[in-house]
N, C-alpha and C positions, 0 to 999 in steps of 0.2 A: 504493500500500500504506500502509496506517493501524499504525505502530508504537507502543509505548507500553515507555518505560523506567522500572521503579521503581527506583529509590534511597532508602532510607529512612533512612539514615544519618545522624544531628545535624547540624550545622552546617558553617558557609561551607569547613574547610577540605577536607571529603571529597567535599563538592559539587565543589571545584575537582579535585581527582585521580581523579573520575568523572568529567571532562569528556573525555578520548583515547577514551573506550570509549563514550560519547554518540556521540560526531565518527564512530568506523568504525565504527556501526552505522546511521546517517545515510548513508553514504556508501557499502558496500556496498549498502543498498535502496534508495540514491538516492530517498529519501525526507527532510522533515523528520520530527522522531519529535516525540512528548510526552513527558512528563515529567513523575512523580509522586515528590514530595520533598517533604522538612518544609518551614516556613515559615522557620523559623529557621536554612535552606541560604542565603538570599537568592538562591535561583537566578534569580527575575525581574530582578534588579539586574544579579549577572552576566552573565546571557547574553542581556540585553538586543540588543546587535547581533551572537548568533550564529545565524548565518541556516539550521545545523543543527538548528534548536529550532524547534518549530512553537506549542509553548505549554507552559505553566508548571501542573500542577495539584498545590495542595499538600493533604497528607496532614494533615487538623484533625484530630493524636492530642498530648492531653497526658496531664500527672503526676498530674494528679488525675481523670484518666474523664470529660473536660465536653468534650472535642472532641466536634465532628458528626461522625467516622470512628471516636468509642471503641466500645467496647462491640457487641452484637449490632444494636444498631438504627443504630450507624455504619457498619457491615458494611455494611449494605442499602442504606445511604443513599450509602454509599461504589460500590457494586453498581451501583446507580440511574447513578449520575453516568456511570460506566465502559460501561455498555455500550451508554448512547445515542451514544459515538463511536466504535461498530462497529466495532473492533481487530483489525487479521488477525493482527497479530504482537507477544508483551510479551517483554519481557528483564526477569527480576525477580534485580535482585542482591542476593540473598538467601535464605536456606534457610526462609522463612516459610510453613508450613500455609495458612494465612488468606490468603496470596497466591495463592497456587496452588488454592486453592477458590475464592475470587475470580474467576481468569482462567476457569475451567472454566464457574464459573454465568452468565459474560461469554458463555459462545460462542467466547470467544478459539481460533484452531482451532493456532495455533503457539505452544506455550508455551515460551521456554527459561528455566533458573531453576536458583539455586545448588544443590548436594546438602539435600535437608529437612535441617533441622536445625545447618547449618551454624553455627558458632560462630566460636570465637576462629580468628582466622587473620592474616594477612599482608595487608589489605585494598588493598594494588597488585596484588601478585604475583596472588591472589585474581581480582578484575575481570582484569587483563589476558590469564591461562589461558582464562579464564570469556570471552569476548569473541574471543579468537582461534580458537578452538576452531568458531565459530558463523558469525566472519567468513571464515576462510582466511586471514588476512593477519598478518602482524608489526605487530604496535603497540607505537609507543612510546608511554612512562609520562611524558611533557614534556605537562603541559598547557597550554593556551590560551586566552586570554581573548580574544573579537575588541571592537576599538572602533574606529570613526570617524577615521579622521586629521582631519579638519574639527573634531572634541571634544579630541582630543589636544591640536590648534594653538589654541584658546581656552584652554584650561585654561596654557598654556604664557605667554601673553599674559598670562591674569589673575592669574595667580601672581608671574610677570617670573621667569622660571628663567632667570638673567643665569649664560654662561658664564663670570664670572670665582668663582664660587660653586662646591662640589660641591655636589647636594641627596641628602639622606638623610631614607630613610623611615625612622622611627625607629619598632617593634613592641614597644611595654614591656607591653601587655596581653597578657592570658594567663586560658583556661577556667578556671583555679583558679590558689590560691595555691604551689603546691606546682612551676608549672611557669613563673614568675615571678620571673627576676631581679629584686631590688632597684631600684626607680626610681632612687633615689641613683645608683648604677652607672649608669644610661643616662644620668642628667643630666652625671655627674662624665668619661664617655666623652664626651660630646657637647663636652663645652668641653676638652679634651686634643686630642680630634682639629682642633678647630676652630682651636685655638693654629698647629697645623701645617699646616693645609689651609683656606682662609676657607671657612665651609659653611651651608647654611640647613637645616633641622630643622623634617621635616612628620610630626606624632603622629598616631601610626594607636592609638587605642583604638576606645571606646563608650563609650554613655551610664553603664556601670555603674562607669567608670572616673572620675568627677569630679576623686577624691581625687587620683590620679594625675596627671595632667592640672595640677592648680592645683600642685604640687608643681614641676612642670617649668616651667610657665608663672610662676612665681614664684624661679626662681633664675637666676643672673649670664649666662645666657643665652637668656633668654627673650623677646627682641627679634631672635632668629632663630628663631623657634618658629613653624612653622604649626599650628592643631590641626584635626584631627578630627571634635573634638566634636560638633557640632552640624551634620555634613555626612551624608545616605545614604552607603552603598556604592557606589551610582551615579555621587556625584557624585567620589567619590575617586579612579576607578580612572582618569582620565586625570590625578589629578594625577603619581599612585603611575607612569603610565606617563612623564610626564617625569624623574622621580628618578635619580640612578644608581647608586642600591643601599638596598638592605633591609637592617637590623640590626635584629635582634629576636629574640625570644622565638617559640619553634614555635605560631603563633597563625595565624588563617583570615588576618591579612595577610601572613603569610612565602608562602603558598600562592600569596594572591592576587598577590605583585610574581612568585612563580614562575613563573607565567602568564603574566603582562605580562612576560615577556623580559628581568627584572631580575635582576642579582648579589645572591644573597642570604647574609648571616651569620648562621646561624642559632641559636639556644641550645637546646641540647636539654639538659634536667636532672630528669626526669621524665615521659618516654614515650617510647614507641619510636624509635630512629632509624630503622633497617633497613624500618618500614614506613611514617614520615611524615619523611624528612631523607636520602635515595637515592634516590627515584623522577626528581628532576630536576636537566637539567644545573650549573642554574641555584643549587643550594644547597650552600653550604660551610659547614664542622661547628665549633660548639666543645662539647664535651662536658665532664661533668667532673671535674677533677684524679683522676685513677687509673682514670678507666671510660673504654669503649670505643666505636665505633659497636656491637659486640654484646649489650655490658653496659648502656648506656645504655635503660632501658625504664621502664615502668610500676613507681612503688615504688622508684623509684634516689633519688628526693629527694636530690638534688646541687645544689640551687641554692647552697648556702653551699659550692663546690667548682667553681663557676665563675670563672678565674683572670682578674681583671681584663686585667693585661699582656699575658694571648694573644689577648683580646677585640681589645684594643685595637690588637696587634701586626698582627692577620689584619685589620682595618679599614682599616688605613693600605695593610698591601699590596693589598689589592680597589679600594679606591678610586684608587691610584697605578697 
């Protein structure tokens, strides 16, 4: 059976929390499925060795109507691509028109797909209804990154992740500024904790992060500083998988150590908790001063109400 999963959702970290409802729809049709997602999911990176993934096709739609999938003649061309791999079955998570005309003019003879029109919602609780409903099965909301223990153990070597060290993936990037502790703070947490625990410090930004990045890499501990910078996604996540714990900012790397089976601390000060900071075991909260995990959402702009002392308090005890 030939499945086909839309996901159309932005970036790396809904790519990761759509990964449990990839995994049991792979596994009830004991199929791999495909995969239709933006480019900007890095789903090729991630699920590079998930061997529930049969293939990667991304969705070329951008901001300004120049993608090969915009517009009516991306329809076709999108059309085109879809039903030369004769698809018995799509899951489109999503309430989109254009998909659902899509699958039809595909031939697709099983279509399952969110309510039209679907909007704002809870996007775990969402997928996981939406998935078990189709599977018969309980799924849990812990997603999964799979990689190589053979990449693990080189990345391990080439780093020297020496147990008398803690390592810490430090997440100071963030989709916007509003959802973006202060560098300062992660630099000035980084040498507090380090006074009391010896630790090495591996920066998960991106390229749009320079500024950031030279900020860290240029103050009184930046001779424990691994960076990011100039590394894939690919080549990070066996670093991210020797670490022992994530502190950052609700960013696609809190998602991605979430997957890799890492303790994460997460800053939530402008977006949802209840739908990106409770889906996994794996993540512990710091919200801020007077909000709540309820009150914590979209528009709390709390970053100047993130309490250093409890950062730093919950850091010591995860890592102890």
């Amino acid at each position: 059976m030939k499945v086909l999963v839309v996901q159309q959702r932005m970036g790396i970290g809904d790519m990761v929390i759509f990964l449990p409802y990839v995994h049991a729809i792979s596994k009830k049709f004991q199929s791999q499925v495909s995969l239709l997602v933006k480019k900007n999911s890095k789903a090729e990176q991630l699920c590079k060795y998930d061997q529930h993934i049969k293939e990667i096709i991304y969705l070329d739609r951008n901001k300004n109507n120049t993608g090969r999938h915009d517009g009516w003649i991306g329809f076709f061309n999108l059309l085109k691509e879809i039903k030369e791999k004769k698809i018995d079955k799509i899951f489109i998570f999503n309430g989109s028109l254009r998909f659902l005309l899509l699958a039809k003019l595909c031939g697709i003879k099983s279509i399952l797909q969110y309510p039209l029109f679907t909007r704002k919602n809870n996007i775990v609780l969402t997928a996981k209804n939406f998935t078990e409903k189709f599977t018969d099965n309980n799924i849990s909301t812990q997603p999964i990154i799979y990689l190589e223990e053979e990449v693990v153990k080189q990345a391990k070597e080439k780093y020297n992740f020496n147990k008398n060290f803690k390592h810490i993936c430090v997440g100071f990037s963030a989709s916007g500024p509003t959802k973006r502790w202060h560098v300062e703070n992660f630099i000035k947490l980084a040498a507090e904790i380090d006074k009391k625990i010896p630790c090495k410090f591996y920066l998960a930004g991106g390229k749009n992060d320079r500024e950031l990045f030279s900020k860290f890499l240029n103050s009184s501990i930046a001779n424990k500083c691994i960076s990011f910078e100039n590394l894939s996604i690919r080549e990070t996540l066996p670093i991210i998988k020797n670490c022992n714990i994530y502190i950052g900012n609700d960013t696609g790397w809190l998602h991605i150590s979430s997957a890799l089976n890492k303790k994460c601390l997460a800053l939530f000060m402008d977006s949802p908790v209840q739908a990106y900071g409770t889906y996994s075991k794996n993540i512990y909260l710091v919200v801020p001063d007077g909000e709540t995990e309820k009150t914590t959402t979209h528009n709390t702009l709390g970053k100047e109400k993130i309490i250093f002392e409890n950062v730093l308090s919950k850091s010591l005890e995860l890592l102890n």
